[in-house]
C-alpha positions in Angstrom: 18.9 33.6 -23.3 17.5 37.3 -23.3 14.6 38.5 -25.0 16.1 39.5 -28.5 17.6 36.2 -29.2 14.1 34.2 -29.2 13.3 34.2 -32.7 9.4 32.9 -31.7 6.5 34.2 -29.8 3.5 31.9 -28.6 0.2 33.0 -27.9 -2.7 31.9 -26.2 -6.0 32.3 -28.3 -9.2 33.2 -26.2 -12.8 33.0 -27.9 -14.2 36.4 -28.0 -18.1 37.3 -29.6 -17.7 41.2 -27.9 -14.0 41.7 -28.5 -14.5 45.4 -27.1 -16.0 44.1 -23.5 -13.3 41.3 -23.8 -10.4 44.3 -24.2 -11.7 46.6 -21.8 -11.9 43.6 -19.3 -8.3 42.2 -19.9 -6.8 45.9 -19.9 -8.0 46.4 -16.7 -5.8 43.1 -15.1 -2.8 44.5 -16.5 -3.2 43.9 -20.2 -2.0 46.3 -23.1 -3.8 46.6 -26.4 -0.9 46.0 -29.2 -2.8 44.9 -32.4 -6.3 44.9 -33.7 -7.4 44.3 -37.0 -9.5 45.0 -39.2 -10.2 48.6 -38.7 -13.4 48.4 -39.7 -15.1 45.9 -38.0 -12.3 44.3 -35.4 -12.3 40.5 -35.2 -8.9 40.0 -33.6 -7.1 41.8 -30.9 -3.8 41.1 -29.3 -2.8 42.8 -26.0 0.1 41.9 -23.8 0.8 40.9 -19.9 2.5 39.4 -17.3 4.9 38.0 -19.5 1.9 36.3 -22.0 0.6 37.5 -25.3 -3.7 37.0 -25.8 -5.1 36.7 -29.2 -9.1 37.7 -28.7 -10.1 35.9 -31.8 -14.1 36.5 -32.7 -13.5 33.3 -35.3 -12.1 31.0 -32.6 -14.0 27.9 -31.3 -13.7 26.0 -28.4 -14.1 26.7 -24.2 -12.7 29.5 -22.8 -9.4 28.5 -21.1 -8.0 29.1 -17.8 -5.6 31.6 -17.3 -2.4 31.8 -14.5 -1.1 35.5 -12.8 1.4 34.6 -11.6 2.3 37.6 -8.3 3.9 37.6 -4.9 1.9 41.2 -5.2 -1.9 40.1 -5.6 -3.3 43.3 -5.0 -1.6 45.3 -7.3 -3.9 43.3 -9.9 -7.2 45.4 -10.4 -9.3 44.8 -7.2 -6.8 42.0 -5.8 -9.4 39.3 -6.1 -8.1 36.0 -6.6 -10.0 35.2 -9.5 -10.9 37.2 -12.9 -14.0 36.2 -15.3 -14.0 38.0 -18.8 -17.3 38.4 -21.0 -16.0 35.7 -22.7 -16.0 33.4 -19.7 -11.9 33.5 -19.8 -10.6 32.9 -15.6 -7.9 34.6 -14.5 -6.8 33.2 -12.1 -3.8 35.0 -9.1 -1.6 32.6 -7.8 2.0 33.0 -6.0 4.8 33.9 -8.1 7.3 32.5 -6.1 6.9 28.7 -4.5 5.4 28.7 -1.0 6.8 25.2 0.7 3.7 24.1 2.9 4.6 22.1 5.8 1.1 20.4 7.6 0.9 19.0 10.7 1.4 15.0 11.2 -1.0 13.0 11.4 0.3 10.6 13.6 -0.6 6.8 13.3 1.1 3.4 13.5 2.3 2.5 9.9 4.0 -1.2 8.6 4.7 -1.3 5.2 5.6 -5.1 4.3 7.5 -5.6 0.5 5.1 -8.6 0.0 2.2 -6.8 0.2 3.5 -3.4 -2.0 1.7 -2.1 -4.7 3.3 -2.3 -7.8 6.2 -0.2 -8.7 5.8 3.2 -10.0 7.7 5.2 -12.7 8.9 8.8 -11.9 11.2 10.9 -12.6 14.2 10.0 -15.0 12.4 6.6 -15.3 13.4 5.6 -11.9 11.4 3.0 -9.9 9.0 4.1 -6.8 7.8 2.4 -4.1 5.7 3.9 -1.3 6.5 3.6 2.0 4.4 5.3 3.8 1.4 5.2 1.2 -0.6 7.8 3.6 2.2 10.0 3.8 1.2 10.8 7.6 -1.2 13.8 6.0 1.7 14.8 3.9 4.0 15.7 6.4 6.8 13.0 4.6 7.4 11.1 1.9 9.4 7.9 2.3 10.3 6.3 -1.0 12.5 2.9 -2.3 13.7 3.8 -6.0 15.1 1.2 -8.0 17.0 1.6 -10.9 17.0 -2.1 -12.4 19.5 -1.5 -15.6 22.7 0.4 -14.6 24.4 3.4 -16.8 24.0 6.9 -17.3 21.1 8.2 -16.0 19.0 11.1 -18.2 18.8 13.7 -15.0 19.5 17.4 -15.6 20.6 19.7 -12.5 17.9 20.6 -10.3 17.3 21.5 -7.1 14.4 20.3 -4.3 12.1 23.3 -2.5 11.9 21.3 0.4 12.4 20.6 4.3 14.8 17.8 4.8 15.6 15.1 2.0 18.0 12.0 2.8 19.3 9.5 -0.1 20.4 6.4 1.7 21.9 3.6 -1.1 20.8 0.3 0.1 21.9 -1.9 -3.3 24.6 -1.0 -5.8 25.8 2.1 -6.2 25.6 5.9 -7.4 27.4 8.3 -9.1 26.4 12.3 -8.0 27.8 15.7 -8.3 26.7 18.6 -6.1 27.1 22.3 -5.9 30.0 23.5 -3.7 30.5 20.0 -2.7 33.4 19.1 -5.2 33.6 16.4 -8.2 31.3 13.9 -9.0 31.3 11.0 -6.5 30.6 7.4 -5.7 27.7 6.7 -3.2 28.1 3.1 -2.1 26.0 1.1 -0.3 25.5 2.4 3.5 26.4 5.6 2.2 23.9 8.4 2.4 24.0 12.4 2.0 21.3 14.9 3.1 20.6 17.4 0.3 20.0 20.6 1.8 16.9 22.7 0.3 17.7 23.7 -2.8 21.5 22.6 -3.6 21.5 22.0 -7.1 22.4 18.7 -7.6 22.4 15.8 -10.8 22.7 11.9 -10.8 25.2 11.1 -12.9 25.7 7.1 -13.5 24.1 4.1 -11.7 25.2 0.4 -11.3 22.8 -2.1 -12.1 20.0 -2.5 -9.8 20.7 0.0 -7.8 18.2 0.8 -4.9 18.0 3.7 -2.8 15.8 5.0 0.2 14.7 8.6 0.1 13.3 10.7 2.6 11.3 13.7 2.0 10.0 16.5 4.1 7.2 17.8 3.6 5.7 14.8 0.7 5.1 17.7 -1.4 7.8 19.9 -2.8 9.1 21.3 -5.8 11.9 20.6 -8.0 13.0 23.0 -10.3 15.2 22.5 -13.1 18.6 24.8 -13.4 19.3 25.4 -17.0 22.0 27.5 -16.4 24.3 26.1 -13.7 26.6 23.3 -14.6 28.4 21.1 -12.4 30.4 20.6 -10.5 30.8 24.3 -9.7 34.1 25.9 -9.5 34.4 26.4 -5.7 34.5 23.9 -3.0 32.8 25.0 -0.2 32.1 22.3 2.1 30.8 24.5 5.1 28.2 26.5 3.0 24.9 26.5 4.5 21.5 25.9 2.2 19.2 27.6 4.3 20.9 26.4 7.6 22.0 23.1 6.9 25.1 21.6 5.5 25.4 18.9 2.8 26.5 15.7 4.8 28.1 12.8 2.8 28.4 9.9 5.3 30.7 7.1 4.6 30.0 3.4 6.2 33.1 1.9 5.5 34.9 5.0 7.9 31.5 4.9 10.9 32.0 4.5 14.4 29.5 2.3 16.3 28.5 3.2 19.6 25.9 1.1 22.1 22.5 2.0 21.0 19.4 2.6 23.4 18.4 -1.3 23.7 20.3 -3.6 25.2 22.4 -6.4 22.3 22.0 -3.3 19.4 24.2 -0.7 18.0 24.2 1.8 15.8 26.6 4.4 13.7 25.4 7.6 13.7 25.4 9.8 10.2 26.1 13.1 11.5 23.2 14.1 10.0 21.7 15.6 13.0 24.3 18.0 13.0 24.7 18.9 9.2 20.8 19.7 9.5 20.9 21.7 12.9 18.9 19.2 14.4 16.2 19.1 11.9 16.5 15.2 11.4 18.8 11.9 13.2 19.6 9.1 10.9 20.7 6.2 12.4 21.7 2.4 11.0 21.4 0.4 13.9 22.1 -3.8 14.3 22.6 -6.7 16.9 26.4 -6.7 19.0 24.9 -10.6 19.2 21.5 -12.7 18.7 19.3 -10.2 19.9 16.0 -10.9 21.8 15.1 -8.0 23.0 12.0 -7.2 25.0 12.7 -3.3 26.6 9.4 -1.3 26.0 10.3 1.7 24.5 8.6 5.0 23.6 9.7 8.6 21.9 8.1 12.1 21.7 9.6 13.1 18.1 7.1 14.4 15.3 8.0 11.4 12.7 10.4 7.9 13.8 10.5 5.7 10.6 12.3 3.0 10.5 13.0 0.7 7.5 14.3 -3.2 7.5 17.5 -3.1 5.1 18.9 -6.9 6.1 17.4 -9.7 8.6 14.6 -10.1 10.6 12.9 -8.7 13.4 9.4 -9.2 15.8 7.9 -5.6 16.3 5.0 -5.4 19.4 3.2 -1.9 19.7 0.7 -1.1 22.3 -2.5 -1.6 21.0 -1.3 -2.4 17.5 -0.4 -6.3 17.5 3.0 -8.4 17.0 4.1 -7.5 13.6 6.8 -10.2 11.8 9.6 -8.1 9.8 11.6 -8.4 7.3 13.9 -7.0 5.0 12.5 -4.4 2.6 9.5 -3.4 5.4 9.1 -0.3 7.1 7.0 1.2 9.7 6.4 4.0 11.6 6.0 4.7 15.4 3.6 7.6 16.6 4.6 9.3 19.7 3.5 8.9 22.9 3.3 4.8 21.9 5.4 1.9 23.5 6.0 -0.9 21.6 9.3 -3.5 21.6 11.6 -4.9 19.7 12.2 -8.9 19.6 13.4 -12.0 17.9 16.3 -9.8 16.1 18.5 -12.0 13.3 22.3 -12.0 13.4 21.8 -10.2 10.3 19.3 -7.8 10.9 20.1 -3.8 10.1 18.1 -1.0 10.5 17.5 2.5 8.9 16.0 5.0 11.9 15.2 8.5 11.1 13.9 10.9 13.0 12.2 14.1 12.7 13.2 16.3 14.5 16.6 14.9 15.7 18.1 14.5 18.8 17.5 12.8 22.0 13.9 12.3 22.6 13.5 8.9 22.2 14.0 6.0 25.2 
């Protein structure tokens, strides 16, 4: 939609008792004078800017409002300060135009999230269910999330896309229906399915089955989403080797993975191909027992982030310094590096979700 199709204009309204001080400040960040009326003795003034229309009004009540610039070029605003005050006590305030994904260092500590012991679920985004799992976020370095979607059906999402590091969806119950861009029609993620959404793929959930639960990991724990209101999907082209800002969408199937011996004696585990889709920026590994697995081989990594979430089973977790720590399904925890701990006591039925940030090979 271009400008001469909107058949509205808003404006903001900004108290004013010296509407000359108030114009002569506002011009100078940028502002045009449009309107002012009455001619002899001006009571309201209207100017123009960075994409927002100001009504000085000497009648208006109320505080003085807060104000956005919104510039990847601060300095070309006045003096380039940061912040603007008018007579009328009006802030301006310069921010970045364009989103600035912050990534902060980890801070690293041992983390076991038990089910029983959750806070209550949380409502987000197209109504879905959220449930922390790392409720300090490790200072914001991830966000680890179980969504539950209790009553199956279409869901209300709109396409979108995610300013962000790394994201996994893993479905652990039920099922999902998705469509992403390039990637081809809508599609059926089962459970033991996951994909990686690369930074800002435009993507939509589609349909749900009841109950459906999925784990999602996020890199960093803040991030944007952005709505597309002009793409629809699917897209037209199938491009299954495009790169969002060097990584591939990864769509791995359980029912097709091979399993390979994992690093502990009695466990294995199917790799996602996730480490490769991502260049290395993440592993994501579903690991359980070849038999009854007690296991007692200490074990340590040097990765930034190993989280690890109980999806079936039971397990006894030891960490140095940290205590024996029953598991079971629907817990999670996270290792620091540099820490040993163990594994023991591993059900028939036990199955693990370990990622890994970054991927590769540095864990033993």
């Amino acid at each position: 939609m271009n400008d001469q199709t909107i058949k509205s204009k808003a404006q903001v309204v900004l108290p004013s008792k010296d509407l000359q001080a108030d114009i002569d400040f506002i011009e100078q960040i940028g502002f045009r004078l449009d309107h002012i009326y009455p001619a002899d003795d001006p009571s309201v003034a209207i100017l123009s800017g960075h994409g927002l229309q100001v009504r000085l009004d000497r009648s208006a009540k109320g505080p003085a409002p807060v104000i956005h610039l919104l510039t990847d070029q601060p300095d070309s605003i006045h003096t380039g300060d940061k912040e603007y005050i008018t007579p009328n006590g009006t802030i301006f305030k310069v921010l970045p135009k364009t989103y600035q994904l912050e990534s902060p260092p980890t801070l690293h500590s041992f983390e076991v999230r038990r089910l029983q012991d959750s806070d209550s679920w949380v409502i987000g985004r197209a109504g879905m269910l959220y449930r922390d799992l790392i409720p300090n976020r490790l200072g914001g370095s991830i966000i680890a999330s179980h969504i539950h979607i209790p009553k199956g059906g279409p869901v209300p999402d709109v396409v979108h896309y995610h300013t962000i590091g790394f994201q996994l969806i893993f479905c652990y119950r039920g099922w999902v229906k998705l469509v992403y861009e390039d990637q081809g029609p809508p599609f059926i993620l089962h459970a033991g399915d996951c994909v990686t959404q690369p930074p800002e793929i435009r993507h939509r959930v589609l349909e749900a089955s009841d109950n459906l639960e999925v784990i999602e990991i996020g890199i960093p724990s803040d991030h944007m989403t952005t709505i597309d209101h002009e793409m629809t999907l699917p897209t037209e082209h199938f491009r299954p080797d495009r790169t969002f800002q060097g990584q591939r969408f990864c769509h791995h199937l359980a029912n097709e993975a091979t399993w390979k011996e994992w690093r502990l004696p009695n466990l294995q585990s199917r790799n996602t191909g996730i480490d490769t889709a991502t260049g290395g920026v993440a592993s994501v590994h579903v690991i359980k027992p070849l038999s009854t697995a007690t296991t007692s081989n200490i074990l340590q990594h040097d990765v930034d982030i190993l989280f690890t979430f109980v999806m079936k089973g039971s397990m006894t977790l030891e960490a140095e310094g940290e205590g024996i720590h029953s598991l079971q399904k629907g817990d999670a925890f996270v290792i620091p590096p540099g820490m040993e701990y163990s594994y023991f006591d591993c059900s028939e039925d036990m199955e693990l979700l370990e990622v890994s940030l970054p991927g590769g090979k540095a864990i033993n």
